[in-house]
C-alpha positions as CSV (number, residue, x, y, z in Angstrom):
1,X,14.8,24.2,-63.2
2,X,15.3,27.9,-63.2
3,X,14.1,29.7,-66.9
4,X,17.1,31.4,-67.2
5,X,20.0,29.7,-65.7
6,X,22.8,31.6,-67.2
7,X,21.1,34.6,-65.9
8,X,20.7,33.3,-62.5
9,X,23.8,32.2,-62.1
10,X,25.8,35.9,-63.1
11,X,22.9,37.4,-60.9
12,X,24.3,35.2,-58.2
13,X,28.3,35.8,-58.8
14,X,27.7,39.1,-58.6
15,X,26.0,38.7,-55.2
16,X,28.8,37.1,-54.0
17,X,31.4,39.5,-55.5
18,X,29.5,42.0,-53.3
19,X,29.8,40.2,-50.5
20,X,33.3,39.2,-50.5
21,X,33.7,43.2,-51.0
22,X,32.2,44.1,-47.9
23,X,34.1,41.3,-46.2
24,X,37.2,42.8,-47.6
25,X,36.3,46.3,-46.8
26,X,35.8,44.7,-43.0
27,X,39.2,43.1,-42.9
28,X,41.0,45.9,-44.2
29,X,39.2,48.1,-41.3
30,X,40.3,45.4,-38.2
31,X,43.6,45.0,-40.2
32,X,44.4,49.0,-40.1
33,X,42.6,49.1,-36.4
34,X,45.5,46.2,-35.4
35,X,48.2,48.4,-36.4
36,X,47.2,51.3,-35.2
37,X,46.9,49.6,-31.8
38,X,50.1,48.0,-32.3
39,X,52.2,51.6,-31.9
């Protein structure tokens, strides 16, 4: 068991949170580049 499993656990949410962001940012950048190529 982890010391400190409160801490571990918001250490890890905010991982993910960080992640989703990037994928986000990606899917916002290959949504925009669809568009664009669409006219």
């Amino acid at each position: 068991m982890p010391k400190h499993p409160i801490k571990q656990f918001l250490n890890s949410s905010m991982t993910d949170n960080r992640a989703s962001g990037e994928l986000n940012k990606v899917n916002q950048q290959t949504t925009l580049t669809k568009i664009t190529a669409e006219y």
